[in-house]
C-alpha positions as YAML, in Angstrom:
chain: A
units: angstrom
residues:
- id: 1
  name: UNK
  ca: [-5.58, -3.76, 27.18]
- id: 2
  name: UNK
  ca: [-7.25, -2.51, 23.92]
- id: 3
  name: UNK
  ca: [-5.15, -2.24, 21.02]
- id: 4
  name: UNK
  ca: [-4.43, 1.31, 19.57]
- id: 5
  name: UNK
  ca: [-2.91, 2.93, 16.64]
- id: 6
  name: UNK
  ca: [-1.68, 6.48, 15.67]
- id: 7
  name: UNK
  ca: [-1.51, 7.36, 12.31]
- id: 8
  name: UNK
  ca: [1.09, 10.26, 11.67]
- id: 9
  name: UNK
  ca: [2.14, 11.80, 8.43]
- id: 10
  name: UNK
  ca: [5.09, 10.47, 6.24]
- id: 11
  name: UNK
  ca: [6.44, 13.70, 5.88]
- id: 12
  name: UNK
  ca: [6.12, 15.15, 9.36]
- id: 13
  name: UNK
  ca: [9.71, 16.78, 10.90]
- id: 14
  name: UNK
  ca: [12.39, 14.94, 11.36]
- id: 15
  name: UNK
  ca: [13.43, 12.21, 14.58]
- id: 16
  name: UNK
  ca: [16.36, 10.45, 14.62]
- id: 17
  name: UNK
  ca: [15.60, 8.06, 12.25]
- id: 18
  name: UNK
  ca: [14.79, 10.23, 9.52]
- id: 19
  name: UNK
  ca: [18.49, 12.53, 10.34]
- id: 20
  name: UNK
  ca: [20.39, 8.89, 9.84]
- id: 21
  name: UNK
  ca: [18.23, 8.82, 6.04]
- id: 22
  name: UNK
  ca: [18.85, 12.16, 5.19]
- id: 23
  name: UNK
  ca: [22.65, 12.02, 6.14]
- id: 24
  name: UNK
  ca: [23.43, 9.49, 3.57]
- id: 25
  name: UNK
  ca: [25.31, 11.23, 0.64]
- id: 26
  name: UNK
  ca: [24.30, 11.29, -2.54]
- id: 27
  name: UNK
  ca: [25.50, 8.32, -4.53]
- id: 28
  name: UNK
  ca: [26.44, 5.68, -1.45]
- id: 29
  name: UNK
  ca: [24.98, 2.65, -1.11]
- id: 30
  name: UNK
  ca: [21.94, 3.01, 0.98]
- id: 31
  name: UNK
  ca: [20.88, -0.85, 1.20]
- id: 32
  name: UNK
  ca: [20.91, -0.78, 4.87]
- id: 33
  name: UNK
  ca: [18.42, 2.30, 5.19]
- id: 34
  name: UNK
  ca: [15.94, 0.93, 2.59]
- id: 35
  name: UNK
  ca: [16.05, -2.65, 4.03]
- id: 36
  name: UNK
  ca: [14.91, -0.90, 7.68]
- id: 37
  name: UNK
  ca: [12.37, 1.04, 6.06]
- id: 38
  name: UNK
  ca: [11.20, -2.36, 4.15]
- id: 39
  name: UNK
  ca: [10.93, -4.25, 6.88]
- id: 40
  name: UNK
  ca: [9.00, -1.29, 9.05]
- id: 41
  name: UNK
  ca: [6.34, -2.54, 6.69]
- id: 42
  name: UNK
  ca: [3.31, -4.31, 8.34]
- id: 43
  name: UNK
  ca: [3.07, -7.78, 7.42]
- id: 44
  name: UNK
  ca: [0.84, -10.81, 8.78]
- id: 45
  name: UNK
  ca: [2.54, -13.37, 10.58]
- id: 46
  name: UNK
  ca: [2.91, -17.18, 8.83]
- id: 47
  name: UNK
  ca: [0.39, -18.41, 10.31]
- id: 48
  name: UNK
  ca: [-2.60, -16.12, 9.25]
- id: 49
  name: UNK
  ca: [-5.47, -18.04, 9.33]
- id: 50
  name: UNK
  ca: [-7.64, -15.72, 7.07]
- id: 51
  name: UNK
  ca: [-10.87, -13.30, 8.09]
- id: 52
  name: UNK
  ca: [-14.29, -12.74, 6.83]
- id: 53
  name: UNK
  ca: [-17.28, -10.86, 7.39]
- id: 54
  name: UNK
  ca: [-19.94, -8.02, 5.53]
- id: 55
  name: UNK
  ca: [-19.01, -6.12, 2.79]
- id: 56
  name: UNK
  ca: [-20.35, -2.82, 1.01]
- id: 57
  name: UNK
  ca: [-19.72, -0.84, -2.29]
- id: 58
  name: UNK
  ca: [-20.88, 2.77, -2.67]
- id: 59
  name: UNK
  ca: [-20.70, 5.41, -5.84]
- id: 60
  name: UNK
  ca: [-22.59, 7.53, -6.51]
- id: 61
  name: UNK
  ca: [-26.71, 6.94, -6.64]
- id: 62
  name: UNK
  ca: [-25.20, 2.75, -6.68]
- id: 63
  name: UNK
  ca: [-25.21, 0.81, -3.79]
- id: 64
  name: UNK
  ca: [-24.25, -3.07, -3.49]
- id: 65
  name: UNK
  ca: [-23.74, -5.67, -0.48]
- id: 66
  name: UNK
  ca: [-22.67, -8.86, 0.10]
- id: 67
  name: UNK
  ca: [-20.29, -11.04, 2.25]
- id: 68
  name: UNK
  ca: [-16.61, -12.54, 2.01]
- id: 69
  name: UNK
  ca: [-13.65, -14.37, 2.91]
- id: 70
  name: UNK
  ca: [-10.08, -14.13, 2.75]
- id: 71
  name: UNK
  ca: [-8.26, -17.56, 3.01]
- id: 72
  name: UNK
  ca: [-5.48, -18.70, 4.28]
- id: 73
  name: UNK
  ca: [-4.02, -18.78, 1.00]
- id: 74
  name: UNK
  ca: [-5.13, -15.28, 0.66]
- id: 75
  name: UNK
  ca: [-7.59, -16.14, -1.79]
- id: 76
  name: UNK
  ca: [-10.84, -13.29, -1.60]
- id: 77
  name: UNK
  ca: [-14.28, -14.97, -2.13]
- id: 78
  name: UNK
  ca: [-17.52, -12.81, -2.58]
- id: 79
  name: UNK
  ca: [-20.61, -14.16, -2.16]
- id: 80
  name: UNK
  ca: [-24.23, -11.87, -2.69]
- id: 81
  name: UNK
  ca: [-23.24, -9.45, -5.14]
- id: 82
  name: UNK
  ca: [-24.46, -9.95, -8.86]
- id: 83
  name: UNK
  ca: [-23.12, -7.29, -10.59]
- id: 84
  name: UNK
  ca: [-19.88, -8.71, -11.78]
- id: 85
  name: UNK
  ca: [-18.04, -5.50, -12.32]
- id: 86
  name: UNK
  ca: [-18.85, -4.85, -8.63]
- id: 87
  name: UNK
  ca: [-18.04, -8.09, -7.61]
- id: 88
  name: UNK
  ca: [-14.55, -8.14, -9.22]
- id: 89
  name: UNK
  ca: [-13.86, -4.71, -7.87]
- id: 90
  name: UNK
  ca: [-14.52, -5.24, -4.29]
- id: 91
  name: UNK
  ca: [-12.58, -8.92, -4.88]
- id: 92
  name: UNK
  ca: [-9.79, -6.94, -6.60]
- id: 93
  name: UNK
  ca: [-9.74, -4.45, -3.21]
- id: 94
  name: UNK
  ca: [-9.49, -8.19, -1.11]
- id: 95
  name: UNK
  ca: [-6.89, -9.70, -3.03]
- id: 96
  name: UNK
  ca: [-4.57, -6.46, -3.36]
- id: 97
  name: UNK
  ca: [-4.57, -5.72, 0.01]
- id: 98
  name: UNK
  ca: [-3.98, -9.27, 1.20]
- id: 99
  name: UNK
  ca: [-0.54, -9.74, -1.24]
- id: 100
  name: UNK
  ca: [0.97, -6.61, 0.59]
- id: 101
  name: UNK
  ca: [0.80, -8.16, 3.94]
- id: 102
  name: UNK
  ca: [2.26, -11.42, 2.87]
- id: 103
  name: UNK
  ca: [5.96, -11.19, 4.69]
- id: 104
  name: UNK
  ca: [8.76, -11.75, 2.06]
- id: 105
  name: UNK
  ca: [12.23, -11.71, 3.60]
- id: 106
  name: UNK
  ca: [14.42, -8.64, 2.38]
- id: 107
  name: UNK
  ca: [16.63, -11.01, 0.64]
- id: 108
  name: UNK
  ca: [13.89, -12.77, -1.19]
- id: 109
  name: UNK
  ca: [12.70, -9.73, -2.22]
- id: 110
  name: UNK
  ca: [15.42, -7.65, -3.35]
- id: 111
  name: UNK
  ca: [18.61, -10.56, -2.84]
- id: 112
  name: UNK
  ca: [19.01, -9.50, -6.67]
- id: 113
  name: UNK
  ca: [18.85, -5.51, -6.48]
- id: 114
  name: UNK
  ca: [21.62, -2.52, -5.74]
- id: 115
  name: UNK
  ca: [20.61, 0.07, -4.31]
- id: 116
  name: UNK
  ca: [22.09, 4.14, -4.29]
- id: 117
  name: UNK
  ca: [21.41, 7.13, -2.36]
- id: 118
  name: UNK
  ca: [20.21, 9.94, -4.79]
- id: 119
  name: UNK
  ca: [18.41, 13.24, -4.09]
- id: 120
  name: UNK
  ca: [16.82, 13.94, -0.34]
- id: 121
  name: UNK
  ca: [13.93, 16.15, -0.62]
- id: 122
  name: UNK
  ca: [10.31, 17.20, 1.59]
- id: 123
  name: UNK
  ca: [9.63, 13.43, 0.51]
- id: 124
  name: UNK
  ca: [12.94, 11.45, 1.89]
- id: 125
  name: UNK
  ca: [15.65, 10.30, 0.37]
- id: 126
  name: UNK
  ca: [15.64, 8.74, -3.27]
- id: 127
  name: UNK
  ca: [16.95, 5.08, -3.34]
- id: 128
  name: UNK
  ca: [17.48, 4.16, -6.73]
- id: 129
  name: UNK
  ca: [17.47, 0.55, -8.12]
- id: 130
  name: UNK
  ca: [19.84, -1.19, -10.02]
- id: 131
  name: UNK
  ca: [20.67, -5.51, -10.92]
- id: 132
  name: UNK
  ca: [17.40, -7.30, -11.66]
- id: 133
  name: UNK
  ca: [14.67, -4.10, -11.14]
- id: 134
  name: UNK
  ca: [17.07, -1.49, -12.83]
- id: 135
  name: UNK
  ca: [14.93, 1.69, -12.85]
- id: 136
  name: UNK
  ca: [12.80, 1.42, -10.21]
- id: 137
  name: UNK
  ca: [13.12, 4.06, -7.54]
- id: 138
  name: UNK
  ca: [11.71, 4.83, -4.41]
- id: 139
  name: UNK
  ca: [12.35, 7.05, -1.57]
- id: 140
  name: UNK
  ca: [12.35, 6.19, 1.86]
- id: 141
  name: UNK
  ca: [11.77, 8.67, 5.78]
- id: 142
  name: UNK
  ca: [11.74, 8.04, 9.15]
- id: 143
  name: UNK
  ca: [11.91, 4.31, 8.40]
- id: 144
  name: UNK
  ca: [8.85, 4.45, 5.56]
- id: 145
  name: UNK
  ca: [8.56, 4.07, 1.54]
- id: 146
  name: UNK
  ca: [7.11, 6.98, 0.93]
- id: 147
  name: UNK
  ca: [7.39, 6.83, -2.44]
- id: 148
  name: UNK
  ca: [7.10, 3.53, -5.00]
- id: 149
  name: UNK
  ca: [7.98, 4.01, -8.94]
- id: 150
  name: UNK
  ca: [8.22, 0.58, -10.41]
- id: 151
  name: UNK
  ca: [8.08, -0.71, -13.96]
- id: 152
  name: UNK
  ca: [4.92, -3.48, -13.68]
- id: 153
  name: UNK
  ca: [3.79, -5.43, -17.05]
- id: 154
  name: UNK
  ca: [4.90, -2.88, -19.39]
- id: 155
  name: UNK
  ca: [3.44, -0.16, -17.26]
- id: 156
  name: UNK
  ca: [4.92, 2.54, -14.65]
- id: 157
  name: UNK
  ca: [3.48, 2.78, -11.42]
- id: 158
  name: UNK
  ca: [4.41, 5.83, -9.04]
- id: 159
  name: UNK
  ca: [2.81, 5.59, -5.52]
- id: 160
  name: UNK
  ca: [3.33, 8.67, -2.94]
- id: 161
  name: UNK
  ca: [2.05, 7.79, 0.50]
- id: 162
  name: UNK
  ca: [1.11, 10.69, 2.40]
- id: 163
  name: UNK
  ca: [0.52, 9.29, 6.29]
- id: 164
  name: UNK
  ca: [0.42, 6.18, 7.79]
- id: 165
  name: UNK
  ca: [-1.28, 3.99, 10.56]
- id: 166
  name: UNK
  ca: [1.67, 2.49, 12.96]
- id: 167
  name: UNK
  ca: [0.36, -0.39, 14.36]
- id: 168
  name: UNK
  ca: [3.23, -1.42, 17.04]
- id: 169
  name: UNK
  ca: [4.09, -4.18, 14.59]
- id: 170
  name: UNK
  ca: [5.12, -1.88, 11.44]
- id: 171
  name: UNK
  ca: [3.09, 0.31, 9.48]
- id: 172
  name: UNK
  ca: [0.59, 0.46, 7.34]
- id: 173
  name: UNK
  ca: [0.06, 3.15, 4.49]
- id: 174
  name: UNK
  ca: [-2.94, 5.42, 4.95]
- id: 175
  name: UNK
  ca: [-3.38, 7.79, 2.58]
- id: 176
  name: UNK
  ca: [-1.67, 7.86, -0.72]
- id: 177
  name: UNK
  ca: [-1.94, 8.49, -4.39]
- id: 178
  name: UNK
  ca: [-1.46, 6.10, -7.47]
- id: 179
  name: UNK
  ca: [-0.89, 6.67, -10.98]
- id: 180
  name: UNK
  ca: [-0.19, 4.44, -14.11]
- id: 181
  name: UNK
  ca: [1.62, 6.06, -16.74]
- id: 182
  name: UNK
  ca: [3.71, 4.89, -20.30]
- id: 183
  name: UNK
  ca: [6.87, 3.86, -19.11]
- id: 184
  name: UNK
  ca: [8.83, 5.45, -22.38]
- id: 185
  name: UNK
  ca: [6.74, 8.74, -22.58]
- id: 186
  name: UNK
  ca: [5.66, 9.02, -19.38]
- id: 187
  name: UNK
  ca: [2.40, 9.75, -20.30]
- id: 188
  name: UNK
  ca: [-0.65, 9.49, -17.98]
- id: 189
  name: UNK
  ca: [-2.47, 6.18, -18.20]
- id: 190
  name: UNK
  ca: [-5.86, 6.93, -16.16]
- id: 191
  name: UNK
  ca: [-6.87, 9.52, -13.84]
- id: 192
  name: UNK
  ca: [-4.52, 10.14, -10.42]
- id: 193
  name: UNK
  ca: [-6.73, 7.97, -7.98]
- id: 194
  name: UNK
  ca: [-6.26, 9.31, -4.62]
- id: 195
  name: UNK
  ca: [-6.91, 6.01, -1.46]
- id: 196
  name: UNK
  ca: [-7.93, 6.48, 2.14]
- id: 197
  name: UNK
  ca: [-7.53, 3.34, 3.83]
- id: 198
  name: UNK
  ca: [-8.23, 2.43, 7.72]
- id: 199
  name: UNK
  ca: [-7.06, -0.79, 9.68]
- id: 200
  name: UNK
  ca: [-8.62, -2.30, 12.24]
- id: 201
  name: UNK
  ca: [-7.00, -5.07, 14.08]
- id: 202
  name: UNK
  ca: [-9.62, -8.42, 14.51]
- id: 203
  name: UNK
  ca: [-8.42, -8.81, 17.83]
- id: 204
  name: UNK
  ca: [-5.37, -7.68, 20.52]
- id: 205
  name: UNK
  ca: [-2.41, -7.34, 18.71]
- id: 206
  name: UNK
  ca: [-3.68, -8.42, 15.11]
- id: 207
  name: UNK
  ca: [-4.18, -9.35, 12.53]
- id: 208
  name: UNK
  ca: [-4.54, -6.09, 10.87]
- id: 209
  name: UNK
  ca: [-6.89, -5.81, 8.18]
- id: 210
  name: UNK
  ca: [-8.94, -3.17, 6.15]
- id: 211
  name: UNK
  ca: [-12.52, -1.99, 7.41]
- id: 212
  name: UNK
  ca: [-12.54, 0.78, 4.84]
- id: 213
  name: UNK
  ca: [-10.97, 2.32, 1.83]
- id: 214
  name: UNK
  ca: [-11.60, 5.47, -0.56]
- id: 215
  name: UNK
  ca: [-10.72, 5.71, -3.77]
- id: 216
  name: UNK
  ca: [-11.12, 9.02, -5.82]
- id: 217
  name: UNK
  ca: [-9.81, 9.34, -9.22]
- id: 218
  name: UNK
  ca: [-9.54, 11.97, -11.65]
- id: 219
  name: UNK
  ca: [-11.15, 12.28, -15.18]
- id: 220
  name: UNK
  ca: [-8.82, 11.38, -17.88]
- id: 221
  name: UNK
  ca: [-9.80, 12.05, -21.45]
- id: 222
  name: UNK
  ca: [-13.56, 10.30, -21.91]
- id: 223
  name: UNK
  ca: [-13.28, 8.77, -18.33]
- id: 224
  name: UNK
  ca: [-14.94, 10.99, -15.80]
- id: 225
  name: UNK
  ca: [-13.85, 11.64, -12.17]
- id: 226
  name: UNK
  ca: [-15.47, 8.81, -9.52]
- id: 227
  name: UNK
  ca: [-15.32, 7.93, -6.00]
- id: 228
  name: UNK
  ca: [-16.08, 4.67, -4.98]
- id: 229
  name: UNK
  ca: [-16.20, 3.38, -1.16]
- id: 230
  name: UNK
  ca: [-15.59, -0.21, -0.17]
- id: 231
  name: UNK
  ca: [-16.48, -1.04, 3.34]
- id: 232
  name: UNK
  ca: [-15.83, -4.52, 5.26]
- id: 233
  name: UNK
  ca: [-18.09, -4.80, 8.70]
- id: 234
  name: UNK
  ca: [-18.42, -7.35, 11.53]
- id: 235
  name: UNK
  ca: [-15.06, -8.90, 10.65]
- id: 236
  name: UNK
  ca: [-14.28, -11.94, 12.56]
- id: 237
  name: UNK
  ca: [-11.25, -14.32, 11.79]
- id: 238
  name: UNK
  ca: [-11.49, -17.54, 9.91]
...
């Protein structure tokens, strides 16, 4: 039987789930809710063997292709493209998707972290961190993160996914928006880059991986608006 997915949005009315996240009052401990919507997350099994195939980069009038791998050790090679600044891009694209599916226990994770109900709004419920990652926040429906704000190498990151791709084995985030910005001012750091990813599973029931993804970002200051398109075809397993 073919292997389907359904993508759904992350703030679509609540189920059952989401009335269990919502109920939580405001300043409990909400560990167990966050922990079910962290492991919800897709994630490859141990024993990925890695993937490889075609790949394509589009903006604008500028076109490249070339081929790659992903290793077992989820290392991305790219073969065939010359421009480096292409080439690191669409190895950057490889490498960041592969570290999100690599499965990390709860514990191992966030062993070191409280966390605390705070405000439920149209996006979920706000879980906010304290212990080791003090100040990070997120907030968390129908058993998703739908939105990341962590402090990363002196920067702020604040992700808000906007629907996902359930694959029958967890989900994976579809489309959702990124921006950097100065963790004491809060001031933008780069344009709001907007992805679109899609999933495609190499065979019945996995591995997931990505065929395509979108990004669109603002202009910010000098930097004007782009859209670049990253496409991976005839993907086969390693």
């Amino acid at each position: 039987m073919p292997v389907t997915a359904t993508t759904s949005s992350a703030s679509t009315a609540a189920t059952t789930a989401s009335t269990t996240v919502a109920a939580i009052p405001e300043g409990s401990d909400c560990t167990a809710a966050f922990r079910a919507a962290y492991e919800n997350r897709y994630t490859w099994d141990p024993g990925f063997a890695g993937y490889k195939g075609r790949c394509s980069w589009e903006q604008a009038d500028r076109r490249a292709e070339g081929h790659f791998s992903v290793g077992a050790d989820l290392k991305a090679q790219v073969e065939g493209i010359a421009d480096e600044e292409i080439h690191k891009a669409m190895a950057s694209q490889l490498w960041e998707v592969a570290i999100h599916r690599v499965r990390r226990s709860f514990e191992q994770t966030h062993g070191a972290n409280t966390f605390t109900a705070g405000s439920t709004d149209a996006v979920g419920t706000e879980v906010i961190v304290g212990g080791k990652n003090s100040g990070d926040r997120y907030r968390i429906k129908d058993d998703v993160v739908t939105m990341v704000h962590r402090h990363i190498h002196g920067t702020v990151v604040t992700i808000f996914t906007e629907s996902v791709t359930h694959t029958g084995a967890g989900y994976l985030s579809r489309s959702y928006t990124s921006q950097y910005a100065d963790p004491a001012t809060g001031a933008a750091r780069g344009g709001l880059s907007r992805f679109t990813d899609t999933f495609v599973p190499l065979c019945d029931g996995g591995p997931w991986v990505l065929s395509e993804r979108e990004v669109a970002t603002e202009a910010h200051g000098e930097t004007p608006a782009s859209r670049q398109l990253f496409r991976f075809l005839d993907l086969q397993a390693c």
